[in-house]
DRENMI-997497 format. One record per residue (C-alpha): z, x, y. Coordinates in steps of 0.25 Angstrom, whole numbers. Example, Ala and Ser with C-alpha at 12.3 -4.5 7.8 and 13.67 -1.06 7.14 Angstrom:
BEGIN
{c3:31 | c1:49 | c2:-18} .
{c3:29 | c1:55 | c2:-4} .
//
This chain:
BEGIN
{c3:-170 | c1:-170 | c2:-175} .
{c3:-169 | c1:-181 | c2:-164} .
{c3:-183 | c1:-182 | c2:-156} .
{c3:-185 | c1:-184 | c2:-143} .
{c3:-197 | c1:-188 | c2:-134} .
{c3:-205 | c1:-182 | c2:-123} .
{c3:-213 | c1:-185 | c2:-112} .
{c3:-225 | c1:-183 | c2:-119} .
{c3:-222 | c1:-191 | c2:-132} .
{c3:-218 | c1:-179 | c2:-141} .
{c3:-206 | c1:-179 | c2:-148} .
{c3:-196 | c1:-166 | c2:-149} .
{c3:-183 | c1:-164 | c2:-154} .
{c3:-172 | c1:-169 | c2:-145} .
{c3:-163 | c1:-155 | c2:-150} .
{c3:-168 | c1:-141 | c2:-150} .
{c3:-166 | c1:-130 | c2:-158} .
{c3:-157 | c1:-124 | c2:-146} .
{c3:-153 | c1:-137 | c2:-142} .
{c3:-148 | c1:-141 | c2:-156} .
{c3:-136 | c1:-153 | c2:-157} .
{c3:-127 | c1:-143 | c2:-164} .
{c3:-125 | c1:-134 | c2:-151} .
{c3:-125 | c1:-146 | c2:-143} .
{c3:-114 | c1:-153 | c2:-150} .
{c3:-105 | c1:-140 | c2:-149} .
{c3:-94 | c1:-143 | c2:-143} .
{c3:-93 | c1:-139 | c2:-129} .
{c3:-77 | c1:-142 | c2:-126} .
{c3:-65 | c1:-134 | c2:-130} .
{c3:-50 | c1:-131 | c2:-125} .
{c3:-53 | c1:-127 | c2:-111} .
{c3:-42 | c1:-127 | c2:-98} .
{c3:-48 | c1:-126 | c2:-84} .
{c3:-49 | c1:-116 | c2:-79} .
{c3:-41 | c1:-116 | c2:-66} .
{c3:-30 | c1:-122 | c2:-76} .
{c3:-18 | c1:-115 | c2:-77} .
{c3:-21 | c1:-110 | c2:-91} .
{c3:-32 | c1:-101 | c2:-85} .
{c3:-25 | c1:-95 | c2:-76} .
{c3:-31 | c1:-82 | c2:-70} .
{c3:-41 | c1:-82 | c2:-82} .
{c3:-53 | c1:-86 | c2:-76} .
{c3:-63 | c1:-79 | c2:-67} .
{c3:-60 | c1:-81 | c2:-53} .
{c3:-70 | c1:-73 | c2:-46} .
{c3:-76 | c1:-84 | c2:-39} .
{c3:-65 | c1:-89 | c2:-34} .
{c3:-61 | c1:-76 | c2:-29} .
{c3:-74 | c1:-75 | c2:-22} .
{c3:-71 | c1:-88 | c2:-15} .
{c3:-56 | c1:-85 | c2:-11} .
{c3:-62 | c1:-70 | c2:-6} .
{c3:-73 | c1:-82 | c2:3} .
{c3:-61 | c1:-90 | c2:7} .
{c3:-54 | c1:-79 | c2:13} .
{c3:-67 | c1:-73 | c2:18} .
{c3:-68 | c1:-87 | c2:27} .
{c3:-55 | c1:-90 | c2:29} .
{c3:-51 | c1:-75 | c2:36} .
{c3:-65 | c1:-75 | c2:47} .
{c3:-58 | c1:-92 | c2:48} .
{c3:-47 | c1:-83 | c2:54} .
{c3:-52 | c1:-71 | c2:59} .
{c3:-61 | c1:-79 | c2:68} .
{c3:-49 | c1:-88 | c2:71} .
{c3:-41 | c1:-77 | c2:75} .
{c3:-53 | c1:-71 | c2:84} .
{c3:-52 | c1:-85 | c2:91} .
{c3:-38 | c1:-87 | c2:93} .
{c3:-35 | c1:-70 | c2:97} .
{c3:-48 | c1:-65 | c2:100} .
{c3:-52 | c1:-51 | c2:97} .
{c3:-38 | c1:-44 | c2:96} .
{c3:-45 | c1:-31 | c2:90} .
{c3:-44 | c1:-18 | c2:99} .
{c3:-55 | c1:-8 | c2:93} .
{c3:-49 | c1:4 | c2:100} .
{c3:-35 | c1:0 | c2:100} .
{c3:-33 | c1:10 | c2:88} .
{c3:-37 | c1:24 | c2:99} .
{c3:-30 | c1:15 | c2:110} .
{c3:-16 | c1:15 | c2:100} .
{c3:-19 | c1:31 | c2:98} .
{c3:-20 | c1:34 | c2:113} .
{c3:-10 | c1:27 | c2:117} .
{c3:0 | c1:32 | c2:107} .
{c3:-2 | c1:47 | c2:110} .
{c3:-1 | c1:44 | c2:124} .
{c3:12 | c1:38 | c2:122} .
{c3:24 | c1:45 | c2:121} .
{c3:33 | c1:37 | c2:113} .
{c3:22 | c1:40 | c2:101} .
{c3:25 | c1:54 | c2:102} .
{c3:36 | c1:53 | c2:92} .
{c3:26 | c1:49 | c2:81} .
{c3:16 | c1:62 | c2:85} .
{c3:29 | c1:70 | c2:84} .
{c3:31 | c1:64 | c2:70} .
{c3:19 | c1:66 | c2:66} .
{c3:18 | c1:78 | c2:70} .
{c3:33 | c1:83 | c2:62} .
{c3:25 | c1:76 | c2:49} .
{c3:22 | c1:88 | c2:43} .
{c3:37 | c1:95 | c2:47} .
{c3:42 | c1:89 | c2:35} .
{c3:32 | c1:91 | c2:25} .
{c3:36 | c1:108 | c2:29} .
{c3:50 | c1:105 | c2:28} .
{c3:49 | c1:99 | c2:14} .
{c3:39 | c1:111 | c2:8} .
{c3:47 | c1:121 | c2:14} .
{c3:61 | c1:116 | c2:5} .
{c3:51 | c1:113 | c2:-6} .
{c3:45 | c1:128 | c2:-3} .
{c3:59 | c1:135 | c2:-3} .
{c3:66 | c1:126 | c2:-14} .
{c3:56 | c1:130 | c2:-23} .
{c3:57 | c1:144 | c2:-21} .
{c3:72 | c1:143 | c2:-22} .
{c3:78 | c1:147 | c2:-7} .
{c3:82 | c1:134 | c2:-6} .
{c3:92 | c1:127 | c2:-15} .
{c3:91 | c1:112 | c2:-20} .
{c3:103 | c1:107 | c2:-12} .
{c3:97 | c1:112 | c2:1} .
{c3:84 | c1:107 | c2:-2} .
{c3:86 | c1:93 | c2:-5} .
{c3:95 | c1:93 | c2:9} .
{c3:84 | c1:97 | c2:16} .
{c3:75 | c1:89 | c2:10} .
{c3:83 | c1:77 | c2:13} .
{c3:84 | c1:81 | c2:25} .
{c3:69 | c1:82 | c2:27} .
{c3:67 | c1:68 | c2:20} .
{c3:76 | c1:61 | c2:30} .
{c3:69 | c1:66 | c2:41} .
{c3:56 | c1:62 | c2:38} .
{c3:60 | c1:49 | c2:38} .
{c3:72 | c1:47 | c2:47} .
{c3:64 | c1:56 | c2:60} .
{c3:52 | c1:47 | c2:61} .
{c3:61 | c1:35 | c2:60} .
{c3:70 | c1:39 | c2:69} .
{c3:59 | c1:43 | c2:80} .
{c3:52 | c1:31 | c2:75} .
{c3:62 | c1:22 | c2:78} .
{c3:68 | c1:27 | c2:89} .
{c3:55 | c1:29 | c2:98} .
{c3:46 | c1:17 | c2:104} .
{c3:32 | c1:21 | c2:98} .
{c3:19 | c1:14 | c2:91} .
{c3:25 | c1:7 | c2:78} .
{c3:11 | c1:10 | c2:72} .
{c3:12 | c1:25 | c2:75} .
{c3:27 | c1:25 | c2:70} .
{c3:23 | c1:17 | c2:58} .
{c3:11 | c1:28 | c2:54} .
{c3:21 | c1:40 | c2:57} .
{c3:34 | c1:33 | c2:49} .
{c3:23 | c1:30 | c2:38} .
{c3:19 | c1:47 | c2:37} .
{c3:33 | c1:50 | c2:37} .
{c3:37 | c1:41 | c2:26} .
{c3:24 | c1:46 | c2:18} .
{c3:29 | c1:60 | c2:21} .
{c3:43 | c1:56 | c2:17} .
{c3:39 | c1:50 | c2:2} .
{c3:27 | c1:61 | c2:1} .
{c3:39 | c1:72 | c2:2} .
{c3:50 | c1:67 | c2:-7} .
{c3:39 | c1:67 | c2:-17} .
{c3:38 | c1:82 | c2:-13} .
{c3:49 | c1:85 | c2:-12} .
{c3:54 | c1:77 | c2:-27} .
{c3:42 | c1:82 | c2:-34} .
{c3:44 | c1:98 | c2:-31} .
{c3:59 | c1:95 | c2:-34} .
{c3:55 | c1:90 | c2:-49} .
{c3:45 | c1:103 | c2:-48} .
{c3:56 | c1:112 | c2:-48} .
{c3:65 | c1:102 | c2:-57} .
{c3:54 | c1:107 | c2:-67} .
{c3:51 | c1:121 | c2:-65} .
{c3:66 | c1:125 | c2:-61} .
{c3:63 | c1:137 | c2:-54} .
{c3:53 | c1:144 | c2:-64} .
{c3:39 | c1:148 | c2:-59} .
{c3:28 | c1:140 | c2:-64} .
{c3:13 | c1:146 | c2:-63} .
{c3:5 | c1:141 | c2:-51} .
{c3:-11 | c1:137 | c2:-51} .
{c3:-12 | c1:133 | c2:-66} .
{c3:-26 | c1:128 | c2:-69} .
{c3:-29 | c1:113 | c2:-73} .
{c3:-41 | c1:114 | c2:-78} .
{c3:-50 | c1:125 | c2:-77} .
{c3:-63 | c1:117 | c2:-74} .
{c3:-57 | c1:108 | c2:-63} .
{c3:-46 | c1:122 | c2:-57} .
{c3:-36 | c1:111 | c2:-53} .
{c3:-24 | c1:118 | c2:-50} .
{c3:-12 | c1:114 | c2:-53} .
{c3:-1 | c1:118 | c2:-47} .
{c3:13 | c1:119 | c2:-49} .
{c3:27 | c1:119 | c2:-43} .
{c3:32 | c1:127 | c2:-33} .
{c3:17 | c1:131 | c2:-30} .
{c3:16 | c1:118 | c2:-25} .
{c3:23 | c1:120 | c2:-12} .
{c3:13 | c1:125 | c2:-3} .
{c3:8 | c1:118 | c2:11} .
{c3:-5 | c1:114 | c2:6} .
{c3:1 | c1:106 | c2:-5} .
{c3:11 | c1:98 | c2:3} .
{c3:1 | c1:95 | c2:14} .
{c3:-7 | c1:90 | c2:3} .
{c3:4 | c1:80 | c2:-2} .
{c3:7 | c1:77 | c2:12} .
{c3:-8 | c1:71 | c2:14} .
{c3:-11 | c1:65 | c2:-1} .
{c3:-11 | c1:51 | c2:-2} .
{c3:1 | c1:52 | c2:-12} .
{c3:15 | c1:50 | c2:-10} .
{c3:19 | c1:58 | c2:-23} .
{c3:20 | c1:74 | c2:-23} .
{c3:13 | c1:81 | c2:-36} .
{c3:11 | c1:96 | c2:-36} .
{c3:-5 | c1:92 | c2:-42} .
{c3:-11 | c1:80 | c2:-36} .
{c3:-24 | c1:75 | c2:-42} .
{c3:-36 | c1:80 | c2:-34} .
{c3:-52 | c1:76 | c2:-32} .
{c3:-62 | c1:84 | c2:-34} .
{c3:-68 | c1:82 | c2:-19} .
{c3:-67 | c1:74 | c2:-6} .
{c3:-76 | c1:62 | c2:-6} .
{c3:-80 | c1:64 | c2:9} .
{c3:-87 | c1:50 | c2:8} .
{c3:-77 | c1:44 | c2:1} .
{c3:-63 | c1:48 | c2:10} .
{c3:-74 | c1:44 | c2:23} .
{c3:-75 | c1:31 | c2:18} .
{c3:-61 | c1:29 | c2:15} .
{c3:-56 | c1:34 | c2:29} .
{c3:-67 | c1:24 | c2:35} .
{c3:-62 | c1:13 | c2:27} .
{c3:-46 | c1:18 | c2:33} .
{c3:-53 | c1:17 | c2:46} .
{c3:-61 | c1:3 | c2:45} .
{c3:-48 | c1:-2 | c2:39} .
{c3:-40 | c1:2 | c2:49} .
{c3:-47 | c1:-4 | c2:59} .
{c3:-48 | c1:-18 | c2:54} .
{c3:-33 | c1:-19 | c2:49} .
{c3:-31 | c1:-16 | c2:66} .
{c3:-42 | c1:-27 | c2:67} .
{c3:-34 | c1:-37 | c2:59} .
{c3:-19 | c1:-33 | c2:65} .
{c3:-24 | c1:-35 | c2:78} .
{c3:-31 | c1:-46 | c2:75} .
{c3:-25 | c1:-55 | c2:66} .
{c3:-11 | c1:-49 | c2:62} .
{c3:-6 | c1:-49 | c2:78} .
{c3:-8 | c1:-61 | c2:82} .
{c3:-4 | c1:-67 | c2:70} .
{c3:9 | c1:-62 | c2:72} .
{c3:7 | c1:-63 | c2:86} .
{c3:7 | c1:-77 | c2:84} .
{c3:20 | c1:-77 | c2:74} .
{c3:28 | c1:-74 | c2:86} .
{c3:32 | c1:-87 | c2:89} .
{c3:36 | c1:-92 | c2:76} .
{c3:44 | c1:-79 | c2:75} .
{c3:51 | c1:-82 | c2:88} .
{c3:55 | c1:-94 | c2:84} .
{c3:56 | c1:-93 | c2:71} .
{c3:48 | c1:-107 | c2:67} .
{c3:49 | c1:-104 | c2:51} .
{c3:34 | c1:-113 | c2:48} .
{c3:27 | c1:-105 | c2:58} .
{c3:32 | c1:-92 | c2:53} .
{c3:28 | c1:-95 | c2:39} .
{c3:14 | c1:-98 | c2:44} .
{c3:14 | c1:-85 | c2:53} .
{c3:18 | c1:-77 | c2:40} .
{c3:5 | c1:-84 | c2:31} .
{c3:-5 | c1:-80 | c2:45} .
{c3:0 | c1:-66 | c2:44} .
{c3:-2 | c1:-65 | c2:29} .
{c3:-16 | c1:-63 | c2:31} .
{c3:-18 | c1:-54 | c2:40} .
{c3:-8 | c1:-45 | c2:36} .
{c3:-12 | c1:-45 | c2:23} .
{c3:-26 | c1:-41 | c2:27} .
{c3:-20 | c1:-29 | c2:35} .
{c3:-12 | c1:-25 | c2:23} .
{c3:-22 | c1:-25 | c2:13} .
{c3:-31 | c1:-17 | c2:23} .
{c3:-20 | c1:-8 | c2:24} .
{c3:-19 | c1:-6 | c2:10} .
{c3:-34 | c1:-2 | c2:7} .
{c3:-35 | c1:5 | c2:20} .
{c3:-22 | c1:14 | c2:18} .
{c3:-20 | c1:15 | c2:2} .
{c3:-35 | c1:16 | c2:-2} .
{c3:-43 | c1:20 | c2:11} .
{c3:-32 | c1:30 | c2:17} .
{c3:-26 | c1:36 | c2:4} .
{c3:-41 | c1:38 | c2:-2} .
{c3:-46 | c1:45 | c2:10} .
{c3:-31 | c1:54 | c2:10} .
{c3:-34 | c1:57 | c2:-6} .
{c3:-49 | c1:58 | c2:-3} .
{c3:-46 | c1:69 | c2:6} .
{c3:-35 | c1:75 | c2:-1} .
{c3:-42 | c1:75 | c2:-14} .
{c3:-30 | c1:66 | c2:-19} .
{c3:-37 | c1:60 | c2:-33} .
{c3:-26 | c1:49 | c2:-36} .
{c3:-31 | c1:38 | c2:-29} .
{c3:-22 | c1:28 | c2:-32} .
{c3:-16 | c1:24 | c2:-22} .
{c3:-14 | c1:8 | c2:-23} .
{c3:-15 | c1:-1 | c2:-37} .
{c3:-20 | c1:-15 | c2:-41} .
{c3:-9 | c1:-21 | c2:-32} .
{c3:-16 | c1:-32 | c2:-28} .
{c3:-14 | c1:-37 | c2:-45} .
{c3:0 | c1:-34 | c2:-43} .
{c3:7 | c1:-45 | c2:-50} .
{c3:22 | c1:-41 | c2:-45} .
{c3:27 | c1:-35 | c2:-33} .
{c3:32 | c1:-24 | c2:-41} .
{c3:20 | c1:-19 | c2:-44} .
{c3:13 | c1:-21 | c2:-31} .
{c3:22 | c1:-12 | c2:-25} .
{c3:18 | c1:-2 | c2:-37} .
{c3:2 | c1:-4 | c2:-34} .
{c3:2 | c1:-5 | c2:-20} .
{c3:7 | c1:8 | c2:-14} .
{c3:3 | c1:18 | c2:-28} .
{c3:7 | c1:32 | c2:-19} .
{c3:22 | c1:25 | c2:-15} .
{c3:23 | c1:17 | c2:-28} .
{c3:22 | c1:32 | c2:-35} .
{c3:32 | c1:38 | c2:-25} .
{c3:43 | c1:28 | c2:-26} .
{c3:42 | c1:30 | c2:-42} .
{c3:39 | c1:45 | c2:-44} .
{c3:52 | c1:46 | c2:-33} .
{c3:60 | c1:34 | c2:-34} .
{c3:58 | c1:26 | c2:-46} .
{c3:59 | c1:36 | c2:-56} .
{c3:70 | c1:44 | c2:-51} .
{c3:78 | c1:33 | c2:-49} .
{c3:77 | c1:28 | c2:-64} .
{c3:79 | c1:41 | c2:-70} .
{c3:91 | c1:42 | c2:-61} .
{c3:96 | c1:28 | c2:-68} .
{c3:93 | c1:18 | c2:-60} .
{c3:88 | c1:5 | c2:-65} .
{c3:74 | c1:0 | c2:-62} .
{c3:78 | c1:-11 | c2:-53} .
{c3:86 | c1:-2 | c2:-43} .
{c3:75 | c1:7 | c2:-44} .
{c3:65 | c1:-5 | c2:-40} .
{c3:75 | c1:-9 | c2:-28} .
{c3:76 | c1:6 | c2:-23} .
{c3:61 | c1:7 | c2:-23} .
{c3:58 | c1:-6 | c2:-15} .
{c3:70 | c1:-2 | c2:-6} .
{c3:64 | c1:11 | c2:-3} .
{c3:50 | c1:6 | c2:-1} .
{c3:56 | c1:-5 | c2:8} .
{c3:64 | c1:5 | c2:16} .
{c3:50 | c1:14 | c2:20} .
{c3:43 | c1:0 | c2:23} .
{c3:54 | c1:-5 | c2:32} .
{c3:54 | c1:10 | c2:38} .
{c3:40 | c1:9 | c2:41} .
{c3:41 | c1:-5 | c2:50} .
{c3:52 | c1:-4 | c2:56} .
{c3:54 | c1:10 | c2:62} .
{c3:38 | c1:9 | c2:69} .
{c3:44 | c1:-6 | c2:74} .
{c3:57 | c1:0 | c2:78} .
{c3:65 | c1:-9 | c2:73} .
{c3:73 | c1:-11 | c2:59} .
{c3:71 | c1:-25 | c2:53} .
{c3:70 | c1:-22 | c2:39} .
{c3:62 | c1:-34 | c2:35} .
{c3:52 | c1:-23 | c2:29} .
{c3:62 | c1:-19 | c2:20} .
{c3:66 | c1:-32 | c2:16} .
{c3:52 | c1:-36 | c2:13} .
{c3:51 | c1:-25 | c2:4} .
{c3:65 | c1:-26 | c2:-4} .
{c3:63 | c1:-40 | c2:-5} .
{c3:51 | c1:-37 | c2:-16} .
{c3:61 | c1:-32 | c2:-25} .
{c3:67 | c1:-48 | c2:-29} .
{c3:53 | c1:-52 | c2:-27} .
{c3:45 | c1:-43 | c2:-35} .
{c3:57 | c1:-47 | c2:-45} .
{c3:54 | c1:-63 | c2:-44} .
{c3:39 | c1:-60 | c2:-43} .
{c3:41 | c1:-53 | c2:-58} .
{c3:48 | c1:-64 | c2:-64} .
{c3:41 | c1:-77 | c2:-59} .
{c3:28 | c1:-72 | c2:-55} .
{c3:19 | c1:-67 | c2:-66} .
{c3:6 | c1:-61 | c2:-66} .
{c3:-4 | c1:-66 | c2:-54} .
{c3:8 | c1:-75 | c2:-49} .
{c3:15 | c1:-62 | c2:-47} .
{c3:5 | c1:-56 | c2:-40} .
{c3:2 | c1:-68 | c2:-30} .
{c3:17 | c1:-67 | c2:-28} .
{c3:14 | c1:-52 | c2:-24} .
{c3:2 | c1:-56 | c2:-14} .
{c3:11 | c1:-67 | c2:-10} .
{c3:23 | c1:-58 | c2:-5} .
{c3:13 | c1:-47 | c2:2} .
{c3:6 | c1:-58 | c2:9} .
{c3:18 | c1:-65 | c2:14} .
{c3:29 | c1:-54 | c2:15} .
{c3:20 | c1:-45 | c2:26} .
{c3:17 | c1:-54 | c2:36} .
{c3:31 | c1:-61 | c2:36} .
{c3:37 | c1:-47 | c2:37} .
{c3:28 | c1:-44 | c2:48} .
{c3:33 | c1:-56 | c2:57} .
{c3:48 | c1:-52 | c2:54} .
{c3:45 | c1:-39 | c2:60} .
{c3:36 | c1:-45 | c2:72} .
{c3:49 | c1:-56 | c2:75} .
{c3:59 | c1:-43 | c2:75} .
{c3:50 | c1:-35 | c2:84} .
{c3:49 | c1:-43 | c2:94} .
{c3:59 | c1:-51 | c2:95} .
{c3:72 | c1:-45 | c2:90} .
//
């Protein structure tokens, strides 16, 4: 073997038995692209750079906070949540809402009462699907037209609007899930309290011994939108567990008033000259600013409502299904954002809409239209009667999903697909928010 001299004169073996040539001379390139090349795409591991994007934003969002501190100073009143609530029991044009409130609970007793009397048999079908419509049209059409007719707080009417369209969708299920009940038992006497399972004594109970006070009271404040004569129920409370929950709604709630009165007024405070004039370039810079800070809003809405809010209800309630929201945020079309994002309304509209449509013959395509249109009649409902005023630009933002989730399907694949779905949540809100801002204050 090749020898090589040392410092001291001895001579040793230029190679190894480690270090023999053979592994050195292995060859050490081979067919490779680079990584950020097109032909990796979404292959490699990008934790790091998540990290530093999650760094960038970090910086970038106390950059603005602190600019906004400069250019508004400190916007933020700490008691202005007790101020709203004395001053909106003191004023008499919120009374309509406390009287509202109050009638809540009028309907549910109007609805189990048919339900009561149709199931015992003195009162016939005809009569109670009259009655029922009746009931239906009142829930909604009352506090809108009170709503709308009376100058009050837009945030009390939306709360109140919001109940009542909750209350609406929580008793068509009622009412449509005791129907099919009787559809199936066609006036025969079914046994009530049948045992489970012996070890757990879970009761299971069956129609019409479902119609008592307790267990539409129950429905009325589970965190579901679906009517089931058995819902699936914990063991326990988790005192610690619903406390955290509620002080998690609390903390939430607190900063999404923070960042409104903070960042989201003035931000549209300053959109007001562009509106006015309608200058295009600025408007289109207005609705990028505003991206941001709404979309910080909604997403603390989302946990706060949908995780925090609904796991404390179930929590109390001992409601076991918990699954509220899905993996929306990897939704690659708008489809089936829609499907993840709101689980409890998304189950509704397909228990009660979807599936009764197609076993009645309709295609799929009307059925998707009809769902969207009904979804965007509640969201335009729910703006435009607390603003007092009838724009439809809500509505139109929803219905015009239907020919973009469509385009979005066909040329936008995988996470293309779901860019374009952050893309259009992004952009659509805010730009939504200034059209309602330009007709509010100036038509």
């Amino acid at each position: 073997a090749p020898l090589t001299k040392e410092s001291n004169g001895r001579r040793r073996p230029m190679f190894t038995r480690q270090e023999s040539p053979v592994k050195l001379l292995k060859p050490c390139h081979s067919p490779a692209e680079s990584l950020l090349s097109a032909q990796n795409r979404f292959e490699m591991n990008y934790r790091g750079i998540v990290t530093w994007v999650i760094i960038i934003l970090f910086c970038s969002n106390i950059k603005n906070a602190l600019s906004n501190i400069a250019k508004y100073g400190i916007r933020v009143r700490p008691l202005g949540v007790f101020t709203w609530f004395s001053e909106f029991f003191r004023d008499p044009y919120n009374w309509p809402c406390i009287c509202l409130l109050l009638c809540y609970p009028v309907a549910v007793l109007i609805v189990f009462q048919v339900e009561k009397l149709l199931s015992q048999k003195r009162l016939n079908s005809k009569a109670g699907v009259v009655i029922h419509s009746i009931t239906f049209s009142g829930i909604l059409g009352i506090p809108t037209g009170v709503l709308f007719s009376v100058q009050h707080s837009a945030v009390a009417s939306f709360l109140i609007l919001l109940g009542y369209s909750i209350l609406w969708l929580k008793m068509i299920s009622y009412v449509e899930v005791n129907h099919w009940e009787r559809e199936m038992v066609r006036g025969s006497y079914v046994p009530t309290n049948i045992l489970k399972n012996e070890s757990s004594k879970e009761v299971i109970v069956t129609y019409p011994n479902n119609l008592t006070y307790r267990d539409i009271t129950y429905f009325v404040f589970v965190p579901t939108l679906c009517y089931e004569l058995n819902f699936p129920r914990t063991e326990k409370i988790r005192i610690g567990f619903m406390l955290r929950r509620l002080a998690e709604f609390i903390l939430l709630f607190q900063l999404l008033i923070f960042l409104v009165q903070q960042w989201l007024i003035p931000g549209i405070e300053s959109s007001m000259k562009p509106l006015r004039d309608m200058e295009l370039p600025q408007l289109v810079e207005r609705v990028f600013s505003l991206a941001i800070p709404n979309h910080f809003i909604w997403l603390i809405m989302f946990y706060g409502y949908f995780h925090c809010y609904f796991n404390f209800l179930a929590e109390a309630t001992r409601f076991a299904d918990r699954s509220f929201y899905k993996d929306w945020w990897n939704a690659q079309t708008i489809r089936s954002f829609w499907t993840l994002w709101n689980v409890p309304t998304h189950r509704w509209l397909l228990r009660h809409v979807y599936k009764p449509m197609l076993s009645q013959g309709y295609s799929k395509t009307t059925t998707f239209f009809f769902v969207f249109l009904l979804s965007s009649f509640f969201h335009e409902l729910l703006v435009s009667i607390p603003l007092r005023m009838i724009r439809l630009w809500a509505f139109m933002g929803m219905l015009i999903q239907v020919p973009f989730s469509i385009i979005t399907e066909r040329f936008f694949k995988g996470d293309y697909g779901n860019g374009a779905m952050w893309f259009s949540i992004m952009i659509g809100q805010p730009a939504i928010i200034l059209m309602y801002v330009h007709d509010y204050y100036y038509l």
